[in-house]
N, C-alpha and C positions, 0 to 999 in steps of 0.2 A: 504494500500500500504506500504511495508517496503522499505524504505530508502536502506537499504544493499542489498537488491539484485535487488533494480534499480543499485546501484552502482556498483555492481561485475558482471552486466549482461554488464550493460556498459564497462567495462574495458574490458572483453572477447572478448565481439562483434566487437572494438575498433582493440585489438591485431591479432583478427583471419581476417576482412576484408580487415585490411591492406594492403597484399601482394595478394591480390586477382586478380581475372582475369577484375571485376566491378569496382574495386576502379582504378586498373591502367586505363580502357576505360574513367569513369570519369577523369581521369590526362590528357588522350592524348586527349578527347574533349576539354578538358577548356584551351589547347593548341591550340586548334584551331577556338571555339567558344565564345561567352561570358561568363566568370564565369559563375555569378549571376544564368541564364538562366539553366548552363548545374548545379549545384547545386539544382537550386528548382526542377528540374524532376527528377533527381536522388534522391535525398533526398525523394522524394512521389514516387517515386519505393520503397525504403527500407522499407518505414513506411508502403506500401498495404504490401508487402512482409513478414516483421516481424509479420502482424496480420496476417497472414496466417498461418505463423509456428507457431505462441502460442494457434491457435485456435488445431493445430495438435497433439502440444503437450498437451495442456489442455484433448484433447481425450485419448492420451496417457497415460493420469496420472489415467483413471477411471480401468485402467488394476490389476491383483493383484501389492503388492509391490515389490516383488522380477524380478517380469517377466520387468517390468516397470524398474527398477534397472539393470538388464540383456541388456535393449535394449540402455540406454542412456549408460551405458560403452564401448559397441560394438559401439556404433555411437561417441562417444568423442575417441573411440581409431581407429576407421577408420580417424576421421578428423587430428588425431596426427598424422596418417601416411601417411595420404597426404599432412599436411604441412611439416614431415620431407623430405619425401623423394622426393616431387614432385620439380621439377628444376622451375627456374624463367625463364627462356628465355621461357619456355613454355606458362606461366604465362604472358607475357609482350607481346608473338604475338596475343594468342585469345584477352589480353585485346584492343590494335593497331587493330586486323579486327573487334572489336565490335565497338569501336568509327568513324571505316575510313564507316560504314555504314550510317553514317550522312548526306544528301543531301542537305539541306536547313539552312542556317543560322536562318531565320524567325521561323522555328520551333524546333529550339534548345531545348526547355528546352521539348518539347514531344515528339522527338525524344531520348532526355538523360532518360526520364523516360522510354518512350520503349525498349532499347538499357537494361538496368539496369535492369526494372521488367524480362525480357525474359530471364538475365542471368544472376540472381538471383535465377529461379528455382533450387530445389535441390540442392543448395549450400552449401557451410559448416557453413556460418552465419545463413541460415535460418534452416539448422539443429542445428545448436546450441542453436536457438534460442526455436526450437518444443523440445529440450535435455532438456532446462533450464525452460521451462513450465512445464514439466512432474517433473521434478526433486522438482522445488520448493511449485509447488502446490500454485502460485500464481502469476497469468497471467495478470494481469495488472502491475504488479512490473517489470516482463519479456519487456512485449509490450514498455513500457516506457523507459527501460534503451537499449534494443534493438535499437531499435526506434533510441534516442538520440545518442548514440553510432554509430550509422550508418553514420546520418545526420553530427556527428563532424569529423568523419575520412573522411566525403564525402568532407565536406568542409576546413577537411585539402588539400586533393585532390587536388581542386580547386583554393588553396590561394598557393600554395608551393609542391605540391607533387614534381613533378621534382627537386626542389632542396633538399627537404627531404630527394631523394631516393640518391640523389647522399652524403649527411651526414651520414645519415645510412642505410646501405644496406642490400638491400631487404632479401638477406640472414639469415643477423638476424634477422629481425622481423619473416622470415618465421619459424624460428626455435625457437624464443622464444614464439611464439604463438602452435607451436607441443607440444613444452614442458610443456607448460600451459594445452594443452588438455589432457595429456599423464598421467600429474598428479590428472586431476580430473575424468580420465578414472580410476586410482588405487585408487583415494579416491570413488570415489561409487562404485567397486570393492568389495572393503573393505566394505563399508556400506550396500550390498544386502550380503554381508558374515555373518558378525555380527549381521546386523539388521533382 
């Protein structure tokens, strides 16, 4: 397992979930159900979810290297361009109608994990996550800082999101997380060029 790219999977996944449609439904439950509760279901949403993409991209990775190369730049530079250019109101209703689906206080934390896994599919964490399996060529380092990364933005969520969002706006994060993709869209650009 290396150390570096549990760490640099973590920070990604950390930047890109942020402004997410999941991590705001996680805000607007824990607003209205118990932390704790809406934390442990979402946080084991992420963690099935992330081993799903690394199992995706681990398949990914048996492709030649340039084609493999070719598909995580197309996929980090579609995610640039929909965290640049996708607006937040849009962002903050789907995540408001995935949390206002909540019925039950008593099953909080399986309703947060259902609400989460469901809207979790095909998302830009979980493609980041199958990107940064294929890329690194080491899937438990991925699974791990994924994982982690998910779980600490979830449980930022849940201890503070609303006052977060209101120090720093969603805006920026959603734009310094495009920017993050947008650059490691031209660094492996560069790298299925050269390499």
């Amino acid at each position: 397992m290396s150390l570096s790219v549990v760490a640099a999977t973590f920070g990604l996944m950390f930047v890109a979930e942020f402004p997410d449609k999941t991590m705001i439904a996680t805000v607007v439950m824990s607003t209205r159900y118990p932390p704790f509760p809406v934390w442990l279901g979402a946080s084991a949403a992420f963690t099935v979810q992330a081993a799903i993409a690394v199992v995706a991209g681990s398949l990914l990775a048996h492709l030649p290297h340039r084609a493999v190369e070719a598909v995580v730049a197309v996929l980090f530079g579609v995610g640039a361009g929909y965290l640049l250019f996708t607006k937040e109101s849009h962002e903050m209703e789907e995540g408001e109608q995935e949390a206002a689906k909540l019925q039950s206080p008593r099953r909080v934390a399986l309703a947060a994990f259902g609400v989460i896994f469901v809207g979790e599919f095909g998302d830009l964490t979980q493609i980041l996550a199958a990107n940064l399996a294929a890329k690194y060529h080491d899937p438990w380092s991925v699974f791990v800082g994924a994982a982690l990364g998910l779980a600490a933005v979830c449980a930022v969520g849940v201890v503070g999101g609303r006052s977060l969002i209101r120090i720093v706006p969603l805006t920026v994060v959603r734009k310094t997380a495009g920017v993050l993709l947008a650059g490691l869209c031209a660094y492996t650009v560069y790298g299925a060029v050269t390499g």
